[in-house]
Each structure stands twice: as structure tokens, then as C-alpha cells.
N, C-alpha and C positions, 0 to 999 in steps of 0.2 A: 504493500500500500504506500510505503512512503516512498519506494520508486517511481509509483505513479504518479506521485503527486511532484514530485521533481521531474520527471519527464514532462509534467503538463506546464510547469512554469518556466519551459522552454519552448512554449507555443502561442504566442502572446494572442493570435487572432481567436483560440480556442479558451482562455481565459478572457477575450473581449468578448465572447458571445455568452459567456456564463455569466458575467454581468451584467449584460443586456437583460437576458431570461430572468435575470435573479431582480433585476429592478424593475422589471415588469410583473413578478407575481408580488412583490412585495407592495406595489401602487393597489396590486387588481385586491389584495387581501388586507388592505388598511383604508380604501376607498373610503365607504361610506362612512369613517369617523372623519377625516379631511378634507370630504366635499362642502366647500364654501356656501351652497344651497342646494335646494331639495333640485334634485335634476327633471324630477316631470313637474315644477310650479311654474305658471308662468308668471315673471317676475318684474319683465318692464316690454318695449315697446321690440318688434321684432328687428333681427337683424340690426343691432344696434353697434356701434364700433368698440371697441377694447377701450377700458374704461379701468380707473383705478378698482370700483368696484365689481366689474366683470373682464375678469383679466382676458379672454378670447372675446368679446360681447356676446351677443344674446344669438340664439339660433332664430330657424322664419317663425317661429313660434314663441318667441321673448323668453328662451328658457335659456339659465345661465347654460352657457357652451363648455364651460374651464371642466364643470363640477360634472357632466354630461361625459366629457372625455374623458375622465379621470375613471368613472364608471365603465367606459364603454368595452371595454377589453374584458373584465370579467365572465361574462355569458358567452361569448366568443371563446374565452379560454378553458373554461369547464366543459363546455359541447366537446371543445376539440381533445381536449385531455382524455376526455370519457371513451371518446371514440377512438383516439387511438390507444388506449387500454383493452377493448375491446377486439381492436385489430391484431394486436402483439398477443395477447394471451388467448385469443381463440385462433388466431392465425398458426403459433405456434404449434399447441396441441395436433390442431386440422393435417398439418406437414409433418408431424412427424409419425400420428397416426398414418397417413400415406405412406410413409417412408417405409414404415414398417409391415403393414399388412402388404402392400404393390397389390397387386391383381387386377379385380374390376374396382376396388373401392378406391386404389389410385387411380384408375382411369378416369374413373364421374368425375373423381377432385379436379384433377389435371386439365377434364375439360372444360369444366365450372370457371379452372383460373385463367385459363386460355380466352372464352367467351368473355368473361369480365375483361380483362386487358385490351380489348381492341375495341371497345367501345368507353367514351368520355366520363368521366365521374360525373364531372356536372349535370350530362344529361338522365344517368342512371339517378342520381340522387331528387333530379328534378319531377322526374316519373314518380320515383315513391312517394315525398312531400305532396305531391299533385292529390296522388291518388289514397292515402292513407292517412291525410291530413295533417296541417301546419301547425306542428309540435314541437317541442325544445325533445322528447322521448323520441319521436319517429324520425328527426333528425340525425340524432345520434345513435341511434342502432342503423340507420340504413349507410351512413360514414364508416362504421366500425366493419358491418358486413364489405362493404366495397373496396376499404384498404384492406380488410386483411385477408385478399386472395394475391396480392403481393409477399404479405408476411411466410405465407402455404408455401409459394416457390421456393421463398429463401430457407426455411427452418426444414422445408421435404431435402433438398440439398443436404444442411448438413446433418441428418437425419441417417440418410446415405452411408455416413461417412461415422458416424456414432455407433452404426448398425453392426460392423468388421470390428468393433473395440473388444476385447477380452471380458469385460465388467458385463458387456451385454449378451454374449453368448452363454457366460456363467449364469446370469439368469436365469434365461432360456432353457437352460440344464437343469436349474433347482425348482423350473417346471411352475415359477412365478405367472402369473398373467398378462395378457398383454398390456392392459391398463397399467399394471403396476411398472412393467419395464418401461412406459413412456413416461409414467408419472417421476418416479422414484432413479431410472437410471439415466435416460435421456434428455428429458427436460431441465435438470440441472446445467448440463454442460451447453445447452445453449443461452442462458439466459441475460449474457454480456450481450448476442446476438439479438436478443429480441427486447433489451434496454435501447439499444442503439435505433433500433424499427418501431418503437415506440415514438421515442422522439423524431423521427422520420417521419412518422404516418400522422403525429400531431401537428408537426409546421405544415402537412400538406393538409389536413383537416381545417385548421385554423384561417388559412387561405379561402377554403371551398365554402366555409361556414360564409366569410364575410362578404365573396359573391353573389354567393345566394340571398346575405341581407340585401346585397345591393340589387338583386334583380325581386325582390319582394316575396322570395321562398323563404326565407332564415327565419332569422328574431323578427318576431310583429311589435311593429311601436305599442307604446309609446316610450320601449324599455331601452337605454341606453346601449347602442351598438355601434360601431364602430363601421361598418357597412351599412348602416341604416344610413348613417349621421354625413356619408360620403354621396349617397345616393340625394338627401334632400340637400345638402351642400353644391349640388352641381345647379341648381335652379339660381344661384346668385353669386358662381363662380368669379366673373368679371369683378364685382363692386366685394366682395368681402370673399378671397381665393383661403386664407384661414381656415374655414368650413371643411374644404375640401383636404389641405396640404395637413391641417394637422391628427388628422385621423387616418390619414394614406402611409405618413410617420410613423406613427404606432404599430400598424399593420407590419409597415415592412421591418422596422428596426424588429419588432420581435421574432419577426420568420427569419430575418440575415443572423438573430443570438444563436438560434435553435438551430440553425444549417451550420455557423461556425463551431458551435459547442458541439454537436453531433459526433462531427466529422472530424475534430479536431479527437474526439474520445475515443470512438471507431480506429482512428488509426494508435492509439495507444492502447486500444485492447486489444489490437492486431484483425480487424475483421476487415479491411478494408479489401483482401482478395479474394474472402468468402464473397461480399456483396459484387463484387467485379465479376464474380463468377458466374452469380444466379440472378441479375438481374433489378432494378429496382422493383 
């Protein structure tokens, strides 16, 4: 461990993205003691300019903006967290159940991840919200299903490769179950792998969520989002660009923590040629 941690302080852009992340949950989990006003009151006149008293001014709806942003990353970041939880720990399982039985229950898997891959999340995600109704639940279980037919490829992979270890064949031999050999001998040894696809599947989640506030499938007003707040900010772009620039900020500085902190961890737990292997 404490190699690690000296390997990691020889990576500054991988320590600038764990700050990023780390000042982003720490805003998104002390918000509502530090928001300056109630973020759905409407408080003065709309679209009012930054103001000692409203440090962004007022949205088109006179509601402080500052107290509004400060909120607006939390329901965005729990969706995406949830669902890439979701994705890593049933993705997992799913791969290495394949790995290990192969026959026809690999193939359904196989073809399951195949079909999901050539066709666009946004529009898969778009179909189910459509059709099963606009939920913070039906959101994030149909994210979690939809990333973690990437997780299946990667964890059936080293699955593969767990499957030829000695600890597994011993198993096998003392006539344990197959549950047991995925739970208890396989899933251990991938779990660096499915930390790393965690955070993976959440910065691409966290993305997916806020286009879809933006195109009116996500979070429904009046609840502070950060794609919501980008969507009505585009109506008065020209005269107050703030609306827009500083909730675009937010978005992407925390998807840039989460890609550099990943990736920067990934290659000091050494999986960087696993995932080169099997694909995002």
C-alpha cells in the first residue's frame, strides 16, 4: 500500500483528478447546509445580473443561480454512482458466470453484449425512460443494465484467464459449487478490475444522465440539475452566457477528475493491458 501511494505521487495529473472528484463530492454532500437560499424560491426579478447578493444572478425564473449550482450535481451524481454500481457488480458476476459455464449460457451472454454494443446508449436509454416512465429508479436501473454489458466482456476475459489458476481447479476437485467458485475464488481476484469499470461506467453514466436532463428525459424540474439548468440557460445565452458556461464547468471538470483519476489508478494496479485487450 504504501508503494502505491508513492507510485501515485509520481502522477500529478492522476492526483489532479482525485481532487477534482474529491471537491466535487464534498460540495455535492455539504450543499444544502451552504446554499445561500432555498434553490426552488423564487427570490427576485428573473435573469437578473450577479449581484453582491446573488453571486451568479437569478435564473429565467428569479431563483438564486449560485445556490441552484451548488445543488445541481448531486442527483446527477447519485443516478450515476448507483448505476455504475450496478454495472461493475452485476456486470462482473454476469462475465464470469460466462467464463465459467461457456456453452449456450455464454453464447445468449455474448450475444446480449454484442447486440447492446452497436446500438447508442442514449437511444437505448431513451426507449426505456419513454416507455416505462420518467423516474430517478427507471433511470438508473436501465444505465446500470446498459453499461454493464461492457463490464461482461471485460470480467468474461479475465474470467478466462482465473479459470487455468490452480486455487480454481482445487475447487473444482473438492466438488464446491459453481456459485461458490465464482463467489468465493474468482471474484476476488478481479475486483481492482471492476473498481477501475466502476469508475468508468460512472463518468460515462454521469454524462448520459445530464443529456438526457438536457433533452427532457432525466431529472424533471423543478429539482436542481445541472443539464436541466444548461438546457433553460440556452434561451438567454447571448445576454447572460453564465447560465450556460457555468454548469457545462461542472459537468466536465468532474468527468476530466474521474477519466484522470481512473486511468491514472488503472495503470498503477497494472490493468491497463487487460482493458486494451477486451475492449471498452
Amino acid at each position: 500500500m504504501t508503494l502505491f501511494f508513492r507510485r501515485l505521487v509520481r502522477r500529478p495529473l492522476t492526483l489532479f483528478g482525485l481532487v477534482l472528484v474529491g471537491l466535487h463530492l464534498l460540495v455535492a454532500l455539504v450543499a444544502p447546509w451552504i446554499t445561500p437560499y432555498d434553490p426552488l424560491k423564487l427570490l427576485d426579478a428573473p435573469l437578473e445580473p450577479p449581484t453582491e447578493a446573488y453571486w451568479l444572478g437569478t435564473d429565467e425564473l428569479g431563483r438564486d443561480f449560485f445556490s441552484r449550482l451548488l445543488l445541481g450535481g448531486q442527483i446527477s451524481i447519485i443516478a450515476a454512482a448507483c448505476a455504475g454500481l450496478i454495472a461493475a457488480i452485476g456486470g462482473g458476476l454476469l462475465g464470469l458466470a460466462s467464463a465459467y459455464h461457456r456453452g449456450l449460457f455464454d453464447d445468449v451472454v455474448s450475444r446480449l453484449v454484442e447486440m447492446k454494443l452497436s446500438i447508442p446508449s442514449i437511444l437505448l436509454v431513451s426507449l426505456f425512460v419513454t416507455g416505462f416512465g420518467q423516474s430517478l429508479a427507471v433511470l438508473v436501473l436501465t444505465m446500470g443494465l446498459i453499461y454493464m454489458m461492457g463490464v461482461i466482456r471485460t470480467s468474461r476475459a479475465m474470467g478466462l484467464v482465473i479459470l487455468e489458476q490452480g486455487y480454481v481447479k482445487a475447487a473444482q476437485l473438492r466438488g464446491e459449487s459453481s456459485f461458490a467458485i465464482i463467489l468465493r475464488e474468482m471474484l476476488p481476484n478481479i475486483l481492482d478490475l471492476l473498481t477501475v469499470e466502476f469508475a468508468l461506467r460512472t463518468s460515462s453514466a454521469l454524462l448520459l444522465v445530464s443529456a438526457l436532463s438536457f433533452l427532457g428525459l432525466g431529472v424533471s424540474p423543478p429539482t436542481p440539475d445541472w443539464g436541466l439548468m444548461i438546457q433553460s440557460g440556452l434561451q438567454s445565452i447571448r445576454s447572460e452566457p453564465w447560465l450556460v458556461l457555468a454548469p457545462s464547468l461542472c459537468i466536465s471538470s468532474l468527468v476530466i477528475g474521474i477519466n484522470f483519476a481512473t486511468e491514472g489508478v488503472a495503470g498503477l494496479l497494472g490493468l491497463e493491458a487487460a482493458r486494451g485487450a477486451t475492449g471498452k
